[in-house]
C-alpha positions as CSV (number, residue, x, y, z in Angstrom):
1,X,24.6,23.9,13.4
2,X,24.9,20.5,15.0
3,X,21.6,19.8,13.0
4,X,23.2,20.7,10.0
5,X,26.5,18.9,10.6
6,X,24.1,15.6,11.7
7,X,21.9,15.5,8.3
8,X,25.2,15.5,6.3
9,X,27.4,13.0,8.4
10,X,23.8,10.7,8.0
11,X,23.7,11.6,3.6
12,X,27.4,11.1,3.8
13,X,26.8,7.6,4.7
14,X,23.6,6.6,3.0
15,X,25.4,7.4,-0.3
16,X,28.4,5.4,1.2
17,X,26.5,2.2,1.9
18,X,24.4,2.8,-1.4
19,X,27.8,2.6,-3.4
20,X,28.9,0.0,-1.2
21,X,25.5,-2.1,-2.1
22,X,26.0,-1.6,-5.8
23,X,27.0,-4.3,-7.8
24,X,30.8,-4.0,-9.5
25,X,30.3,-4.5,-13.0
26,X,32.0,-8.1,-14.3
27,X,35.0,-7.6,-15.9
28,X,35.6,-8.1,-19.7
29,X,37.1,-11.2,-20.9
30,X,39.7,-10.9,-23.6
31,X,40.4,-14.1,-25.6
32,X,44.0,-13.8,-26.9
33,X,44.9,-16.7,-29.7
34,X,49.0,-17.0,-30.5
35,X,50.2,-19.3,-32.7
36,X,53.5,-18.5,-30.9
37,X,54.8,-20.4,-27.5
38,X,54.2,-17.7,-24.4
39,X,57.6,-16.5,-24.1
40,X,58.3,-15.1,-27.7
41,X,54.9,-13.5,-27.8
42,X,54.0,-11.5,-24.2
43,X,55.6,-8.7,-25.4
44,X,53.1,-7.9,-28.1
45,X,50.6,-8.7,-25.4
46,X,52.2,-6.2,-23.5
47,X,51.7,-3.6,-26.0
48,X,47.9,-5.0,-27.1
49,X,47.5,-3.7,-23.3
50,X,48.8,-0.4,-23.6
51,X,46.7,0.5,-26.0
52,X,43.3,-0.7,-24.2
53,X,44.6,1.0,-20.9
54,X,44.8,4.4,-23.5
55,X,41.0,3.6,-23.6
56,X,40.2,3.2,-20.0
57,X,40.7,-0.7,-19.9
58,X,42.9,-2.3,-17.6
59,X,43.4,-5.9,-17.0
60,X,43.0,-6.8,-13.2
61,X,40.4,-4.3,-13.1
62,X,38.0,-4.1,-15.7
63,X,39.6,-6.4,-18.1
64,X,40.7,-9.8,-18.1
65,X,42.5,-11.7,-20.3
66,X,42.2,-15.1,-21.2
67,X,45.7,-16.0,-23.6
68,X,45.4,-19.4,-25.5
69,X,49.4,-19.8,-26.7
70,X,49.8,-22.8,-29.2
71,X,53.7,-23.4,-28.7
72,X,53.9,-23.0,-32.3
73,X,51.6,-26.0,-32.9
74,X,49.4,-24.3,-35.4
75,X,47.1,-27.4,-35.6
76,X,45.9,-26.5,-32.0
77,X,44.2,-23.1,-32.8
78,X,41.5,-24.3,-33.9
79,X,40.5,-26.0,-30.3
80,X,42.0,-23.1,-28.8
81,X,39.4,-20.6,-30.0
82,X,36.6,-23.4,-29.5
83,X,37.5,-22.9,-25.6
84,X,37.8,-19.2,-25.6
85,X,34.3,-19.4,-27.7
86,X,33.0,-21.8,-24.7
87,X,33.7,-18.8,-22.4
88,X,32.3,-16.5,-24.0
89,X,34.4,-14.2,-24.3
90,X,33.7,-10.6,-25.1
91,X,36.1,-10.3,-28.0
92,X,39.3,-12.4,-29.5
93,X,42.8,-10.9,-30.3
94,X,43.9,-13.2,-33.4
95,X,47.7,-12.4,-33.0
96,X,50.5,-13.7,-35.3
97,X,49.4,-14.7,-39.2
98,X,46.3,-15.8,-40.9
99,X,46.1,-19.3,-39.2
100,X,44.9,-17.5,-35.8
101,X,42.3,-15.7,-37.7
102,X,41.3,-18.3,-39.6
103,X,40.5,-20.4,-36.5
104,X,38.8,-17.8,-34.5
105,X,36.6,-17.1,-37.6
106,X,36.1,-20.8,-37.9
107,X,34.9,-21.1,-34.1
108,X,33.0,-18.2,-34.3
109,X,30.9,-15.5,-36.7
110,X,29.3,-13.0,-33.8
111,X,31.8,-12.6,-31.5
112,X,34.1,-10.1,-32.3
113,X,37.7,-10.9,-33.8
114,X,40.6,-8.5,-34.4
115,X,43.8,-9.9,-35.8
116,X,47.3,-8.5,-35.9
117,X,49.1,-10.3,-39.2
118,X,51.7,-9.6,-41.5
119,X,50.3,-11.8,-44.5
120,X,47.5,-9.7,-47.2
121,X,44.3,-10.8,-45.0
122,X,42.5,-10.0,-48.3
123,X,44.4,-13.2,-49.8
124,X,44.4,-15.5,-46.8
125,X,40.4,-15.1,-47.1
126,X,40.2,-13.0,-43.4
127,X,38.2,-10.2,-44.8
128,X,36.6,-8.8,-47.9
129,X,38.9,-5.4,-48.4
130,X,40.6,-3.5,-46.1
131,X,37.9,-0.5,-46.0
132,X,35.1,-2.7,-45.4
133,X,36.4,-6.0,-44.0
134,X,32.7,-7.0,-43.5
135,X,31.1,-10.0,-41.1
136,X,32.8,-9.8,-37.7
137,X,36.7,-9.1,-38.2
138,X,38.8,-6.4,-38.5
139,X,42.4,-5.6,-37.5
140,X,46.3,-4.9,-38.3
141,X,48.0,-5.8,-41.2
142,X,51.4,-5.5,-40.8
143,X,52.8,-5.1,-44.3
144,X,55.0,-8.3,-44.5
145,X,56.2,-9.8,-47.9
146,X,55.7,-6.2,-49.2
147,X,59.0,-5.4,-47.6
148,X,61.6,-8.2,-49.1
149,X,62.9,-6.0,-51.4
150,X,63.8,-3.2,-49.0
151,X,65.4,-6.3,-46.7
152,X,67.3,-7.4,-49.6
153,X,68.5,-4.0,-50.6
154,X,69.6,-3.4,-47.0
155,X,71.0,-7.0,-46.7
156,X,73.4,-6.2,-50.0
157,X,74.5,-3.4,-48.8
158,X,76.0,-5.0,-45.7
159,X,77.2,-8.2,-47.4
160,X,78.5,-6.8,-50.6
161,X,79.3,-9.0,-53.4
162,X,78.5,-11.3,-56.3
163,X,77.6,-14.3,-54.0
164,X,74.0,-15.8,-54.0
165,X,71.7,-14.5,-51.3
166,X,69.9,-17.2,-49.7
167,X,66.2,-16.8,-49.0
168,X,64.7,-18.6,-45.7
169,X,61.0,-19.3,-46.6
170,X,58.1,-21.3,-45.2
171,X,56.1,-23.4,-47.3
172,X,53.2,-23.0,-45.1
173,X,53.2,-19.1,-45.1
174,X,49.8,-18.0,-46.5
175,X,51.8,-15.3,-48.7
176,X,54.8,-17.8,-49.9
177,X,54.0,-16.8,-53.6
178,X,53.8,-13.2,-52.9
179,X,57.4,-13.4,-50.8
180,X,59.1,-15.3,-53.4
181,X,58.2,-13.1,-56.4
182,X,59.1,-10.1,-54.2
183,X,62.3,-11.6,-53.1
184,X,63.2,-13.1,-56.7
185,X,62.7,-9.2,-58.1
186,X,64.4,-7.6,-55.1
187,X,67.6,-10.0,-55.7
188,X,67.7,-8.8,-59.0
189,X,67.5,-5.6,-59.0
190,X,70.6,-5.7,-56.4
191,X,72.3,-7.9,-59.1
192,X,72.3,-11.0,-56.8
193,X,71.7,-15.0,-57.5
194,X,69.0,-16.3,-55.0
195,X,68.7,-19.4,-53.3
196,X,65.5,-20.2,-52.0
197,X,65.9,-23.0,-48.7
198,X,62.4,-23.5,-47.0
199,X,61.7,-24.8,-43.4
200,X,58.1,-25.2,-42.0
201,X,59.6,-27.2,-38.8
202,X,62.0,-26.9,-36.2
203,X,63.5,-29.4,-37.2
204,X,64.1,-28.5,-41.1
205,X,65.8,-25.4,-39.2
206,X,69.2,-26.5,-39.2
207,X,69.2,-28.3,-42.5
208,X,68.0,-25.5,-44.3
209,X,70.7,-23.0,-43.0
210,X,72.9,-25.7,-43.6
211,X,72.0,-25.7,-47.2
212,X,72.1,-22.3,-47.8
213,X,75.8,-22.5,-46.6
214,X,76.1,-25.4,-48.7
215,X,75.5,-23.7,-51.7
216,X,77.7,-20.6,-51.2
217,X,75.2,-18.2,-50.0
218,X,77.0,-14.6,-49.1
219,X,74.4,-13.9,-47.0
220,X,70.8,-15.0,-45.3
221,X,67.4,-13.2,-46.0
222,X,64.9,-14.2,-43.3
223,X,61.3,-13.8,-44.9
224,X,58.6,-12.6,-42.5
225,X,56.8,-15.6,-40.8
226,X,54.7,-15.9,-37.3
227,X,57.0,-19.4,-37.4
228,X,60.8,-18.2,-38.1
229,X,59.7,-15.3,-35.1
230,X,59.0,-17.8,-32.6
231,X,62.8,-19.5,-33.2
232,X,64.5,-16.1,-33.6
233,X,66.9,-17.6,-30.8
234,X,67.6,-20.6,-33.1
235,X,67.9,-19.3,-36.3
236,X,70.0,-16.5,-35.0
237,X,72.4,-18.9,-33.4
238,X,72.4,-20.8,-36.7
239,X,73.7,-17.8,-38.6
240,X,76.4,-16.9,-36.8
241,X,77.3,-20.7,-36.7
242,X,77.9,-20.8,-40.2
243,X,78.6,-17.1,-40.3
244,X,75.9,-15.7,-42.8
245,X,75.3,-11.8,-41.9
246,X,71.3,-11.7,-41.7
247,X,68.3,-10.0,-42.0
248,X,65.3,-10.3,-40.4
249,X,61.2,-8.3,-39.9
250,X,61.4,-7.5,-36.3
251,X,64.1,-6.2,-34.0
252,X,64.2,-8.9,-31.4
253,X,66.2,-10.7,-33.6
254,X,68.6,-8.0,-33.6
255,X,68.3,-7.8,-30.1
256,X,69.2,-11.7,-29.7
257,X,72.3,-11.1,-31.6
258,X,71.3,-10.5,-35.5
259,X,72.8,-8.6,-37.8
260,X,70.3,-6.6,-39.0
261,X,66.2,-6.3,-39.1
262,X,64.0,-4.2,-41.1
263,X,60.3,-4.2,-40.7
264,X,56.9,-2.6,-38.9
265,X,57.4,-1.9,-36.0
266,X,55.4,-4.5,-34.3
267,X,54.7,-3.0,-30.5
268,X,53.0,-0.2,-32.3
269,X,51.2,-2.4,-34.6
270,X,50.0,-4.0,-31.4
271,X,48.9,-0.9,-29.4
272,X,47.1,0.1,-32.6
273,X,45.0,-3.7,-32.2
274,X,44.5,-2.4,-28.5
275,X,42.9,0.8,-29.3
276,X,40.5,-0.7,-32.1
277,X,39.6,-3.3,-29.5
278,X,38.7,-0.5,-27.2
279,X,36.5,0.9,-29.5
280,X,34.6,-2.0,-29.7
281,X,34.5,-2.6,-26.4
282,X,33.0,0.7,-26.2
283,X,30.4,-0.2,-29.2
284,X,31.9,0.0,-32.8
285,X,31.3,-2.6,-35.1
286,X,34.1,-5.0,-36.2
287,X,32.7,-4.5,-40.0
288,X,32.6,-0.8,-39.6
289,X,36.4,-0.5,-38.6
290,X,38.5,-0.4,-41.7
291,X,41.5,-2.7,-41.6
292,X,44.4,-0.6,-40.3
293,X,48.2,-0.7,-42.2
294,X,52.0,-0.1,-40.4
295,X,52.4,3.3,-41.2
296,X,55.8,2.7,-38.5
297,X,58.8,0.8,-40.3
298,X,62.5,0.7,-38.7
299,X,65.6,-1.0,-39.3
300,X,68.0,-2.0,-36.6
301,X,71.7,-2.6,-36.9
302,X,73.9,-4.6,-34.6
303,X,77.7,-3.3,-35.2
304,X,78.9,-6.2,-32.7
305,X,77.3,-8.5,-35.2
306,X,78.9,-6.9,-37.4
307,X,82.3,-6.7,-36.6
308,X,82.3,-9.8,-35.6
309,X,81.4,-10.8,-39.4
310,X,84.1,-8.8,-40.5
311,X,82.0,-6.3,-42.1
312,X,82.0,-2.6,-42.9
313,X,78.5,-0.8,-42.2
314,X,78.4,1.5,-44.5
315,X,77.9,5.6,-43.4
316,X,74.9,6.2,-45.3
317,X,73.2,2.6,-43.5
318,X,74.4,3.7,-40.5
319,X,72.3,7.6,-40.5
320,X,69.6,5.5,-42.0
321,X,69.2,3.1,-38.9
322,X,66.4,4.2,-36.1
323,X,68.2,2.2,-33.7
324,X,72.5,0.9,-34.0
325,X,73.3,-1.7,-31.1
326,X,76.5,-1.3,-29.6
């Protein structure tokens, strides 16, 4: 018996030291590219993690990331993804519009890329069509200028009337034909003037809102933008400074005192860019991996907004919210 008790206690610890002498395998490196300053983005990183820990990867662990934030300097992505290419890492998270993409795809062709965007990545030139998006790319498209016209309709509904609606665009969005059209048809089919004010700097910001006000705008459609979403604090202050009830894509802005936001849901567009970056961690091809749409859309209301506007939310607005902030 004590035999028997000895050759264990000795296997016991010859498989102990032999795990003990094996290697622990590196850890993955994760390039993340943001047009966006760090602040206004870490929460989709946050989510672009859940959905590689559903997979079995964890930063700290098995994972690490290495995050490349512009500070909504778009001109520096390109020698952003040149370093995360220098490190070689094992895959690149293009987050936030086409320009991410574009510079990742610029910097590299083998290592894999999977962006998150709300532009058509078939029109900003990312891939080749969404079933087979081809070469080394693949990701989430978020279904952005798509959605004016439901913003719009929303947006009417809150700020009745026969004022103008004024439309807050960036020149340098990769889709600013696309949102146009679909706001210009979307005002009109709510029986609204539109007035178009455009800011591609934080500086234009002001002026632009200011101009909208100017010319007797009812209310303020934010298009979607990677820019406007990194100064949803600013441009939400400007609203209420010259008291335009808003709309916005993504709920943050509601959050940060906005009237109203109607969009994909972005954290699940993100986990979704988690999970197909887990499967090619695991081995799938980039080109294999069909180019995922929202299928998640919410609008969020925020009544202290609007009381503070002086507005009546109508009932049927009200059922249709997923989320009203008190």
């Amino acid at each position: 018996m004590k035999m028997i008790v000895a050759v264990l206690a000795l296997v016991a610890m010859v498989l102990t030291l032999d795990a003990q002498a094996q290697p622990t395998p590196p850890a993955l490196r994760i390039g993340w590219l943001s047009p966006a300053a760090a602040g206004t983005g870490t929460p989709n990183l946050d989510a672009l993690l859940q959905g590689l820990r559903d997979l079995g990867y964890t930063e700290g662990r098995n994972l690490k990331i290495e995050a490349r934030w512009a500070g909504d300097a778009t001109d520096k992505l390109p020698a952003l993804a040149q370093e995360l290419v220098a490190l070689k890492v094992d895959a690149i998270i293009a987050a936030g519009g086409s320009d991410p993409a574009k510079a990742a795809m610029a910097a590299t062709s083998t290592i894999p890329i999977v962006f998150v965007s709300a532009a058509d990545p078939i029109k900003a030139g990312i891939v080749q069509s969404l079933n087979r998006p081809g070469g080394n790319v693949t990701g989430v498209a978020l279904i952005g200028s798509a959605l004016e016209p439901k913003r719009l309709e929303y947006l009417s509904r809150l700020a009745p009337g026969g004022s103008p609606i004024g439309a807050l665009v960036n020149p340098g969005y990769p889709d600013i034909e696309l949102q146009v059209a679909e706001i210009t048809r979307a005002a009109a089919a709510v029986n609204r003037p539109v007035e178009f004010v455009r800011a591609g700097t934080g500086a234009a910001l002001e002026e632009a809102v200011a101009t909208a006000a100017r010319l007797g705008c009812g209310a303020l459609a934010v298009a979607q933008d990677a820019f406007f979403n990194s100064h949803r604090g600013r441009i939400v202050a400007l609203a209420a400074q010259y008291r335009l009830p808003a709309i916005y894509n993504q709920r943050e802005y509601v959050e940060r005192g906005g009237l109203a936001s109607y969009g994909a849901h972005f954290g699940d567009g993100y986990r979704q860019a988690g999970l197909y970056l887990g499967r090619i961690l695991k081995g799938a091809r980039p080109a294999d991996l069909p180019v995922m749409q929202s299928a998640r859309f919410e609008l969020v209301i925020n009544l202290k907004t609007a009381r503070t506007l002086g507005l009546d939310v109508p009932v049927d607005v009200l059922a249709a919210a997923d989320e009203v902030i008190e």
